[in-house]
N, C-alpha and C positions, 0 to 999 in steps of 0.2 A: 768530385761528383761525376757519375755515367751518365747518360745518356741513357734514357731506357727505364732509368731506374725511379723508386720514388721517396724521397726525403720530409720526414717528421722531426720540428722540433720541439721537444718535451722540456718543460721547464718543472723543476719538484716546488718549488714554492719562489715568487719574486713579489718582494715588498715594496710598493703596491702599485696599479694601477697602469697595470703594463703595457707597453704601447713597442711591439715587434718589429724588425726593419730588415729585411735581407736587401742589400746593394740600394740601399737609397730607399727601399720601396715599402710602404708598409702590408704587415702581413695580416696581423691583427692585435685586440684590445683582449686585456684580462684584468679586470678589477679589481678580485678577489686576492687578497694578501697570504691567505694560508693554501688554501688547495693548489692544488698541480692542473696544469693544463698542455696543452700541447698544439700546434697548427702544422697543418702541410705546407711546404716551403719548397715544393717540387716546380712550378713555375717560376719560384723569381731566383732560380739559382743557376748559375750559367756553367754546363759541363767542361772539365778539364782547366776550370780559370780557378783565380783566388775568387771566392765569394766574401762576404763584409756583413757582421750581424751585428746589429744597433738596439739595444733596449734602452726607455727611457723608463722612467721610473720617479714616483711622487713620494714623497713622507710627506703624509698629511697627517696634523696632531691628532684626527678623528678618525685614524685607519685602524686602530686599535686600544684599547683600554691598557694593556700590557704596552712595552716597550716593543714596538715592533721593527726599530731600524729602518734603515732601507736599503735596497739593493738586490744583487743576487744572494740570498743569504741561503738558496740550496741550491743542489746540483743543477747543471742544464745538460740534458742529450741530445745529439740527433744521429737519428734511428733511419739508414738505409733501407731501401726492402725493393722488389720485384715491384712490376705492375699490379700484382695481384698478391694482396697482402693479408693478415691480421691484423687487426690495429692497435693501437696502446689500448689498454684495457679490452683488452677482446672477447675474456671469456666469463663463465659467471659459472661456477658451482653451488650445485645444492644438493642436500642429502635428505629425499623427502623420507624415506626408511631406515632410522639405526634402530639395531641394537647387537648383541654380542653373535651373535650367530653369521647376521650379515648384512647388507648395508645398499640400499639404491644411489645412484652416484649419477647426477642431470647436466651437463656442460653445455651449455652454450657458446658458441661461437659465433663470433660477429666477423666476416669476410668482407674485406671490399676489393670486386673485381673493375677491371680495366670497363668504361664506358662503350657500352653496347657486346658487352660478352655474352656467352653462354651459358650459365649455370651448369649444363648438361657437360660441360667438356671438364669442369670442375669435383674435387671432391676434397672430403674433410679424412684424416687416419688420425685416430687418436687415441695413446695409451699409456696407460693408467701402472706407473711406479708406484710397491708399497716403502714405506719410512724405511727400508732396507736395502734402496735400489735397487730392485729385483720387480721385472717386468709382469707384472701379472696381465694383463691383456690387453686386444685392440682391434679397434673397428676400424673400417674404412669407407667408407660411403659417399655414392655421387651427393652432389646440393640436390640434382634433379627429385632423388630419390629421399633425403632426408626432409625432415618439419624445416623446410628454409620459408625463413617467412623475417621480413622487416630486416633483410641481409643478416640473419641469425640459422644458424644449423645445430640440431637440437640432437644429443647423443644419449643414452643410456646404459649405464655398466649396474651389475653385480657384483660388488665384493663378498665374497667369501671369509669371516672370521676377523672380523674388521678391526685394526688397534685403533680405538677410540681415543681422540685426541681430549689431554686433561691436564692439571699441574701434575699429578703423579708421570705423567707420558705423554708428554706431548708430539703425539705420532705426527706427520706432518708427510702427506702423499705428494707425488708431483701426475701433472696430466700432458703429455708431449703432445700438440696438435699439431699437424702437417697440412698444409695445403696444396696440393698437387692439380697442377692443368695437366690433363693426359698422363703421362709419367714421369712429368718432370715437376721434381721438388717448386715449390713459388716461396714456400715461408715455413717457419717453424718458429711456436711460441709455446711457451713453458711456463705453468701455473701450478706453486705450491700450492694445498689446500688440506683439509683436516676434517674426518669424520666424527661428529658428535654428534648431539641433543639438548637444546637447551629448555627449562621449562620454571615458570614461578609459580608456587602452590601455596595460596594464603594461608596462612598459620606455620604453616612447616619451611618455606625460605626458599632458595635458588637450587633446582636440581641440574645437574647435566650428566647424563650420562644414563639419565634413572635415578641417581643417585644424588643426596643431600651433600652442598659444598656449602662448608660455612665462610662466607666470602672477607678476606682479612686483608683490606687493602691502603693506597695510599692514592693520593693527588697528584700529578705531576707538570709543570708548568715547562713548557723547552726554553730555557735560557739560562745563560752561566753570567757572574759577572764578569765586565768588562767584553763580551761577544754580545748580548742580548741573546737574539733569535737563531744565531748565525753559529751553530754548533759543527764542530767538525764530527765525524764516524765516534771517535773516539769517546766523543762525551754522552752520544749515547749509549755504546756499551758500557761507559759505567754506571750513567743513571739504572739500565738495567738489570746491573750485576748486584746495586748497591740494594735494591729492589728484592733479586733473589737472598743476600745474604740477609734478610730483614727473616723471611719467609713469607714475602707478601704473593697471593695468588689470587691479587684484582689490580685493578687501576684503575682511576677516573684521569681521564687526557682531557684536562680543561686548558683553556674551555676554548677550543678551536680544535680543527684537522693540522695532525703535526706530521711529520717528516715519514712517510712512506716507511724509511729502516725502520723507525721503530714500532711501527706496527709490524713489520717481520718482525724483532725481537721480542715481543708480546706472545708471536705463537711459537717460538721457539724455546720460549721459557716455560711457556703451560699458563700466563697470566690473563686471568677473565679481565675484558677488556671493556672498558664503556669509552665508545666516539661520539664528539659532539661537535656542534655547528657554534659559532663565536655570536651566541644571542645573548647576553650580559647586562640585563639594563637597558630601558628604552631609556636612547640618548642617553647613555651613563648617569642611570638614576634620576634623569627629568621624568618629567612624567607627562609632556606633550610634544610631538611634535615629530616624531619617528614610526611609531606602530604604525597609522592607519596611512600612510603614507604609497600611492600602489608601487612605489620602485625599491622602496624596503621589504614590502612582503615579496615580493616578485627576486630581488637579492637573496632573499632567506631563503627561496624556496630554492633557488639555484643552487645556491650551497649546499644545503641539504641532498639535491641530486647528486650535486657533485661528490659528497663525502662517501655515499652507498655505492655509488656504481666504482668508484676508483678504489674503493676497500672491502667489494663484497665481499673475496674470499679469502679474508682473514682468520681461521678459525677462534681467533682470541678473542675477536669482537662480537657480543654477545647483546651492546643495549646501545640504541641510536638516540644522543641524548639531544634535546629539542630548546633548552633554556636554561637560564640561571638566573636565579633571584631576581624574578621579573615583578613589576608592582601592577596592580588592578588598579589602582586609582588613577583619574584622568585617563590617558588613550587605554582604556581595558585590552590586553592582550590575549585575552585567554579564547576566541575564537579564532585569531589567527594561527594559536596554536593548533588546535584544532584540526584546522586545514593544515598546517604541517606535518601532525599524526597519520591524518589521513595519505599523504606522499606517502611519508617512511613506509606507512605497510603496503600500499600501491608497489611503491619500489621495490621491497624486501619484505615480504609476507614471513620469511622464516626467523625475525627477529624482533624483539621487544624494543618498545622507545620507554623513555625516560628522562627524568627533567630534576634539576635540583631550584626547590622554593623552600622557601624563609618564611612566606605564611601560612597561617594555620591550617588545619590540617580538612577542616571543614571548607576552602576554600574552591570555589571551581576550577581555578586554574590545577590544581593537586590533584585535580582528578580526570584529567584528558589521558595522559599518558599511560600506557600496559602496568607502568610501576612508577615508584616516586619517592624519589630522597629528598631528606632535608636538611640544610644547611643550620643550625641552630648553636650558638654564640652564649653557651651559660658561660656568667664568671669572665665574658671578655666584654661585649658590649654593654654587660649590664646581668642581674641575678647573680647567682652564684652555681657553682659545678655541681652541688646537693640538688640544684632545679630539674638537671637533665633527666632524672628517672620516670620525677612525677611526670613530665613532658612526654616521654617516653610513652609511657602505661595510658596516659589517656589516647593519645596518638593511636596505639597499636587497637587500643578497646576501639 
């Protein structure tokens, strides 16, 4: 490590309750078992010396309902950079205008400059590769001059004839940002992203593109036996291969935020994507003593930030899923949902939430969210598989 320079350590997921240490020193805490996080580790690191990193870590039997191990069970990075950087997650795409002709393209950037700089000495260049690496354009603008507001610099392109990211083609752009003090480079960060439209039209089903997709998908849980959680590259590219060879062009990622690859291999495949937050049952199917609780709603809600902003620009992910087979009786949950509704479109206006319940279909909870699956058990917990139509038909009536 330099002098000078400034050091991030990014962990992709550590099971659970992570407690950071550079050289004896703690950095900081992360609770949370599935999401990625990351701390600056630029102070407690001593240039030109060996440094010493320490995680501690709990397996608690109520860190997760699944088998969640413990440990490092994904990758950890640490990410050099300038005084004047991008930061992990830095940027945020949206496409407030598709269609085939041509396409509005909104980047955000999030800069963080050295303490007591200039903005004015600063600026952002950023440009816009189509799925064919070939440079189609690029701006370059002081912070002075651009929407910098809340350490964000806010950019706007026009694509021309836009390949619309889909399972037929899953076109996938990249956006090079640079950040320059005067005219010397400070950082450079790189954001795949993908041009679509997503939209739900009661009676007629899931469009994107304009277009009706009839969505034919599967479940997916991240664990092998004998590994649990702790999957090397490899086993996600077959989960996803196994996935395309099916011809599946959806997925439900229950019921947790999984491993960063595989939501890249989501858009790389063309698969509509539903992410969801690990809410499972108050206290795994009790029915007091979790929901109204303020450090579980306050946990949920974190999570929930965390899963949007670390995966906005996914093109594959299409529905932010908020619960699973939750019960209304005793701690009622359906207004904390609610307030979780309300986050997700605070966070991400350009995306549908969605929840999978088990009661019926008149229930309140079934109806907070933009849309709503249900989990329904003919012929296994009880009725028979002749049930599911009738179920069906009144449901949809």
């Amino acid at each position: 490590f330099q002098a000078g320079k400034r050091a991030t350590i990014l962990f992709d997921g550590a099971m659970s309750h992570a407690n950071v240490y550079i050289n004896g020193q703690k950095v900081g805490y992360w609770p949370y078992g599935y999401n990625s996080f990351h701390f600056d580790i630029t102070k407690y690191l001593k240039a030109g010396q060996k440094n010493t990193l320490a995680v501690r870590l709990e397996n608690l039997p109520e860190s997760s309902r699944w088998y969640p191990g413990a440990g490092l069970y994904r990758n950890v990075h640490v990410i050099v950079t300038d005084d004047a950087y991008i930061p992990v997650w830095g940027t945020y795409v949206t496409t407030p205008s598709v269609n085939e002709k041509f396409a509005k393209v909104n980047i955000r950037t999030k800069v963080v400059l050295p303490e007591g700089a200039d903005p004015a000495k600063y600026s952002v260049e950023t440009s816009v590769w189509n799925p064919n690496k070939q440079k189609l354009t690029a701006v370059r603008t002081s912070l002075e001059q651009m929407k910098y507001n809340n350490d964000q610099a806010e950019q706007e392109f026009i694509i021309q004839s836009p390949s619309l990211w889909s399972p037929d083609m899953p076109a996938l752009y990249s956006a090079e940002t640079r950040l320059y003090e005067g005219d010397q480079l400070k950082d450079i960060y790189t954001t795949p992203f993908g041009i679509r439209s997503i939209e739900i039209i009661p009676d007629k089903g899931f469009f994107l593109n304009g277009e009706h997709l009839k969505l034919k998908g599967v479940c997916r849980h991240q664990d092998r036996a004998e590994r649990g959680n702790a999957l090397y590259k490899m086993h996600h590219d077959e989960d996803a291969a196994i996935m395309a060879e099916m011809g599946t062009n959806a997925v439900r990622l229950a019921h947790y935020p999984q491993a960063t690859y595989f939501y890249d291999l989501m858009d790389k495949y063309g698969i509509v994507t539903w992410a969801e937050i690990p809410q499972i049952g108050p206290g795994g199917y009790q029915d007091q003593g979790y929901i109204n609780q303020p450090s579980f709603r306050e946990n949920g809600k974190e999570q929930l930030k965390e899963l949007i902003r670390q995966h906005y620009n996914h093109p594959s992910i299409c529905f932010w899923g908020l619960f699973n087979e939750l019960k209304t009786i005793g701690d009622n949950p359906t207004e904390y949902i609610e307030e979780l509704n309300e986050l997700a479109h605070k966070e991400d206006p350009t995306r549908l939430t969605t929840s999978a319940s088990f009661l019926s279909y008149d229930d309140a909870i079934s109806k907070v969210t933009d849309v709503i699956a249900w989990n329904q058990y003919f012929g296994w917990y009880g009725g028979s598989p002749s049930d599911m139509g009738k179920w069906l038909d009144a449901n949809h009536k």
